[in-house]
C-alpha positions as CSV (number, residue, x, y, z in Angstrom):
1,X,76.6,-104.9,56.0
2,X,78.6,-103.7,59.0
3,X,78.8,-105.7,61.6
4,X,80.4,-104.8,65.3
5,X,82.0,-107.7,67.5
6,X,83.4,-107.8,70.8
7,X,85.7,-110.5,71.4
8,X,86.2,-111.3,74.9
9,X,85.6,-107.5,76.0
10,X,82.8,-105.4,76.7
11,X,81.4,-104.0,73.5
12,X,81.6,-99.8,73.9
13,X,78.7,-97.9,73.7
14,X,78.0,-97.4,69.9
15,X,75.4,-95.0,68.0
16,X,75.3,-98.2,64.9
17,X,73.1,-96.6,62.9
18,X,74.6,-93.1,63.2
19,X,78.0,-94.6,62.6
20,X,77.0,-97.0,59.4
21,X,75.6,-93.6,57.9
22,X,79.0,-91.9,58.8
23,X,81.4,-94.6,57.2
24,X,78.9,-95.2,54.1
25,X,79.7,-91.6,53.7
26,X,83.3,-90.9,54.1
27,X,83.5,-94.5,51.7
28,X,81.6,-92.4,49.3
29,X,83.9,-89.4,49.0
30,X,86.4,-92.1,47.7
31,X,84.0,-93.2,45.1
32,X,83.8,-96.3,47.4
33,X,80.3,-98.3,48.6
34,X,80.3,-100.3,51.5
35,X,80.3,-104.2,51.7
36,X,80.9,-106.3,53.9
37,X,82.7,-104.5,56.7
38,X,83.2,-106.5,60.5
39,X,84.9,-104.6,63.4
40,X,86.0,-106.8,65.7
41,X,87.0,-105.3,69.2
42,X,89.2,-106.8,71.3
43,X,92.3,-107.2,74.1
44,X,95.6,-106.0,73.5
45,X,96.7,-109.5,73.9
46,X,94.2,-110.9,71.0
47,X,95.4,-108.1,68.4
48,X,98.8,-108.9,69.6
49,X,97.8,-112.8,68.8
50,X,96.6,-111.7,65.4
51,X,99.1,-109.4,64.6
52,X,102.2,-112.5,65.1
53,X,99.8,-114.9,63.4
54,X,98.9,-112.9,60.6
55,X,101.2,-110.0,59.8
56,X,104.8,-111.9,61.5
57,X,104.6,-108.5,63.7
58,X,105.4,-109.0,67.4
59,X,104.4,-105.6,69.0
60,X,100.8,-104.1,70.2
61,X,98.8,-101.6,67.9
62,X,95.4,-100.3,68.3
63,X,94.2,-101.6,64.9
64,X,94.8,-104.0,62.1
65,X,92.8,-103.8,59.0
66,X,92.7,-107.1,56.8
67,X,91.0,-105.9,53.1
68,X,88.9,-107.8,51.0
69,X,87.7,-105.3,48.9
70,X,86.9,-105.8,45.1
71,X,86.9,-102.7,42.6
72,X,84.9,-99.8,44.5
73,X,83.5,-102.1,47.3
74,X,85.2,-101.6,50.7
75,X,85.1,-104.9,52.6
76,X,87.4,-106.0,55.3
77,X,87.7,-107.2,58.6
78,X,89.3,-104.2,61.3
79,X,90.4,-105.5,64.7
80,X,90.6,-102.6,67.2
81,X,92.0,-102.8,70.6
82,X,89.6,-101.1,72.9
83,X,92.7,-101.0,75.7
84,X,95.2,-100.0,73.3
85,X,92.3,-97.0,72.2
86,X,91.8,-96.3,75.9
87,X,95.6,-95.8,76.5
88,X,95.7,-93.5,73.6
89,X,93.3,-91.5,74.2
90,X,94.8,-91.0,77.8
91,X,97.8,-90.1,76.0
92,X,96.6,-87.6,73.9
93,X,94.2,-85.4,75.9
94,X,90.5,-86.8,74.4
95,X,87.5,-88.6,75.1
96,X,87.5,-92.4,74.7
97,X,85.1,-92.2,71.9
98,X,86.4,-89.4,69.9
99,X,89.9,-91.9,69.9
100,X,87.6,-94.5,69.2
101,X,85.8,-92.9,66.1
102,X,89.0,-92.1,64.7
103,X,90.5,-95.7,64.7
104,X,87.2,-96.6,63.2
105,X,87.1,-94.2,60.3
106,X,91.4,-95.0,60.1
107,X,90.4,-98.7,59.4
108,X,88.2,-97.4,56.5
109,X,90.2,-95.0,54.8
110,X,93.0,-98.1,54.7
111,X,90.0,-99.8,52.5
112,X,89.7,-97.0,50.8
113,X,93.0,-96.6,49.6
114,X,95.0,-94.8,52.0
115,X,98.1,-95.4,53.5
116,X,100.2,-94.4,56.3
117,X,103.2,-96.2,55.9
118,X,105.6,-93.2,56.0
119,X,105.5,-89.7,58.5
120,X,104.8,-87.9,55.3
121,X,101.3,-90.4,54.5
122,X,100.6,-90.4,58.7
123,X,100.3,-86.7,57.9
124,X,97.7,-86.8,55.5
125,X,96.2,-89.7,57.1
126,X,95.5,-87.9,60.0
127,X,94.6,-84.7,57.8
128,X,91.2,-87.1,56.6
129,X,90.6,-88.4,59.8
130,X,90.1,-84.8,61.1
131,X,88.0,-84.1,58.3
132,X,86.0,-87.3,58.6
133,X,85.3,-86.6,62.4
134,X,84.5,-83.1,61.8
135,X,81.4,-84.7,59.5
136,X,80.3,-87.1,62.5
């Protein structure tokens, strides 16, 4: 199941059913199936919160993905800044929703496997995004 959460923010306009048919999808190219999967949306100052509590990082990001997954189910729980999503896609010249999409499908390719830990996996990274929002 995939839930969506606002915490302490105004939950953004979402197409759910469109989106859980999209993410079941790009788990599946990875031989993955979807479990238990909760985005939880929030402030820059709650990711920052998590992000000290949880991960001993003291800096904003515009996601943090916690996995849970087991074998080939994806499960996890992906807190997304919605300001930190807004200021980015200021920054780089697109809609709020096509930056939003893309830190949604980033969070599930982590589950899936990916990484993006150095500028040579950011590449790549970014190389299945594109391909996963060209399918949306």
């Amino acid at each position: 199941m995939i839930q969506y959460i606002a915490e302490d923010i105004k939950m953004p306009a979402l197409e759910k059913q469109k989106l859980n048919k999209w993410i079941k999808e790009v788990a599946a190219d990875y031989n993955k199936k979807v479990g238990d999967i909760a985005y939880l949306f929030c402030t820059d100052e709650r990711i920052l919160e998590v992000n000290k509590q949880y991960l001993n990082h003291d800096y904003f990001t515009d996601i943090i993905t916690f996995d849970y997954s087991e074998r080939n189910v994806i499960s996890g729980d992906i807190f997304i800044s919605l300001e930190t999503v807004e200021s980015n896609a200021s920054e780089f010249g697109v809609g709020f929703h096509e930056e939003l999409h893309r830190i949604i499908i980033h969070g599930i390719l982590h589950l899936c496997g990916n990484d993006d830990k150095t500028p040579e996996l950011r590449i790549e990274m970014t190389a299945k995004e594109n391909i996963a929002l060209s399918r949306l």
